[in-house]
C-alpha positions in Angstrom: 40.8 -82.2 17.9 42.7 -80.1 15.6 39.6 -78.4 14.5 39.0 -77.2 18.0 42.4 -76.2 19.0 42.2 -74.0 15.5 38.3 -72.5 16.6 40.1 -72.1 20.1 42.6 -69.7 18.9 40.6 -67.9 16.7 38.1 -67.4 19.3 41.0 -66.2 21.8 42.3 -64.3 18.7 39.3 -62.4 18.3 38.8 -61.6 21.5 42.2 -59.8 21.9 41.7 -58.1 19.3 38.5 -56.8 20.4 39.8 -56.0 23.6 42.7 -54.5 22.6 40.7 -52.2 20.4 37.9 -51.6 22.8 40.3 -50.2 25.5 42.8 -48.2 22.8 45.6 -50.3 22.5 45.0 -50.5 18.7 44.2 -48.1 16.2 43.5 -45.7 18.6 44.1 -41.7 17.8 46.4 -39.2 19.3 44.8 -37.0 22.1 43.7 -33.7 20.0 44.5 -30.5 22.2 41.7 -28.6 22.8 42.1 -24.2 22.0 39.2 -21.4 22.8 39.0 -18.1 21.7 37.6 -14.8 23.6 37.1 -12.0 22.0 35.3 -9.6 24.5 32.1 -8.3 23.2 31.7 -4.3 22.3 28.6 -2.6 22.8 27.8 -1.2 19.5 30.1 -3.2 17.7 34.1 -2.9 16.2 35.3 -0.3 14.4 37.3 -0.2 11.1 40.9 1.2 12.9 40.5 0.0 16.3 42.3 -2.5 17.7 40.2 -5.7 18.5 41.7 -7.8 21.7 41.6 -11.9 21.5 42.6 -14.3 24.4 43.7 -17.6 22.9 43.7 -20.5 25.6 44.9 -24.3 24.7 45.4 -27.7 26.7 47.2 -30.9 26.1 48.1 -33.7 28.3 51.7 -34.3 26.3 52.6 -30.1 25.8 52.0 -27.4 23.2 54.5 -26.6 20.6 52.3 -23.8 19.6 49.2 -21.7 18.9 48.7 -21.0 15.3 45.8 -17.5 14.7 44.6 -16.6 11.2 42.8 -14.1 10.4 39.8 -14.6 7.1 42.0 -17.4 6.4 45.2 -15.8 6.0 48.2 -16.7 8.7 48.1 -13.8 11.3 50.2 -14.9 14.1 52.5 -18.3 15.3 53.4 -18.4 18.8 55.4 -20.8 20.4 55.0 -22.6 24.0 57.3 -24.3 26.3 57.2 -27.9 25.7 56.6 -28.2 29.4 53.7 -26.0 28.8 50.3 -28.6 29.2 48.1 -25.2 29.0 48.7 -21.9 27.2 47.2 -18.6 26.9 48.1 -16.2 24.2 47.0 -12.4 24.2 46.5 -11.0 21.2 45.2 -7.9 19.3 44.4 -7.3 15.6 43.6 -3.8 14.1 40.8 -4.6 11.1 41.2 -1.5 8.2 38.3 -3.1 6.1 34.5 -3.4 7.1 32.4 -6.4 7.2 32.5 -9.7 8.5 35.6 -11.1 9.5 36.4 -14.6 11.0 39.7 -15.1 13.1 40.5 -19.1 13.4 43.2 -20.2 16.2 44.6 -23.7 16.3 46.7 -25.6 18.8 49.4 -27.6 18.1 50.8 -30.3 20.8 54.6 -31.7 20.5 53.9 -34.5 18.9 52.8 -32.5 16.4 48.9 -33.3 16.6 46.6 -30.3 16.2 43.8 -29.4 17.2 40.2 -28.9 15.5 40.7 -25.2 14.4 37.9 -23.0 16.3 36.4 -20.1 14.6 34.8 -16.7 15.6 33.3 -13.9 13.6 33.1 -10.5 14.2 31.5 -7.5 12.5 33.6 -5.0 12.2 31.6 -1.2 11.0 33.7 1.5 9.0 34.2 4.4 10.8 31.6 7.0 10.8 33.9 10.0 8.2 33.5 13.4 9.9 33.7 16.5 7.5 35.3 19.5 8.4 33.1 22.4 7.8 35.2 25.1 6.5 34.8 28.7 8.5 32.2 31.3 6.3 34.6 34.5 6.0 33.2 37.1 8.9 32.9 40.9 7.8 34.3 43.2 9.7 32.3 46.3 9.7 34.4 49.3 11.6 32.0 51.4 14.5 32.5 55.0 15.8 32.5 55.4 19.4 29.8 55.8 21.1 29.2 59.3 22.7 29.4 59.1 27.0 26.8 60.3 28.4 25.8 60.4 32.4 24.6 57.4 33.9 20.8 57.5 34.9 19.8 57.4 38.3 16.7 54.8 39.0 15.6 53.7 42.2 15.3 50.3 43.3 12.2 48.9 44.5 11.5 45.5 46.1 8.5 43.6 45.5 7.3 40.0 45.6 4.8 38.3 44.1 1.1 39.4 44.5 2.3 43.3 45.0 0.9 46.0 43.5 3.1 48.5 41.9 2.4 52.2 41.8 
């Protein structure tokens, strides 16, 4: 008997822990917020000096603390959200001075201090085509005597169209 009351609870023991586990009562992992980036797309490309616009949304069921943006890796901008704040939506712009491939990374970060999985987006940015002043070619100045007057010519005007014969 004592050998079935012990299978009993072990069975029953299992079971809740199964079921506890199946349905996220144990072990389960903090909500992630979720964060997108937009970064409009240029005909032609960006250029080294002009300023590149980004849109940074996030969500979270418990509130954002923040959205975090690098830039190649290096911290570029922290902004903070009201608690309250479920979804957020940052604006930001970034002039690039160097050519090449560049990757800007935003992450979300919800007050409980979960973050999210970082999302990245590359852009190629182009240097700026160099323009080259020409410098001016000296002009020489050559000095003219007047011109003598002289009576204007009389002509007569004649009207013709095409297919006429002029005599």
């Amino acid at each position: 008997m004592k050998r079935r009351n012990y299978f009993s609870v072990l069975i029953s023991s299992l079971m809740f822990v199964l079921f506890t586990t199946g349905c996220g009562l144990i072990g389960a992992q903090p909500a992630k917020p979720v964060v997108k980036v937009d970064v409009p797309q240029v005909d032609g490309g960006f250029v080294t000096g002009q300023s590149i616009s980004m849109q940074v949304a996030a969500a979270d069921s418990e509130g954002l603390a923040r959205i975090d943006v690098q830039i190649d890796g290096q911290p570029y901008a922290s902004v903070a959200a009201d608690p309250n704040q479920q979804t957020f939506i940052v604006g930001q712009s970034w002039t690039p001075d160097v050519p090449g491939s560049h990757i800007i990374q935003a992450q979300a970060v919800n007050v409980k201090g979960v973050a999210s999985d970082p999302v990245n987006v590359m852009v190629q940015v182009e240097a700026l085509a160099q323009t080259q002043d020409v410098p001016a070619q000296p002009v020489d100045v050559v000095e003219t005597e007047p011109v003598a007057e002289t009576e204007p010519v009389a002509a007569d005007v004649i009207e013709a169209s095409a297919g006429d014969t002029l005599t």
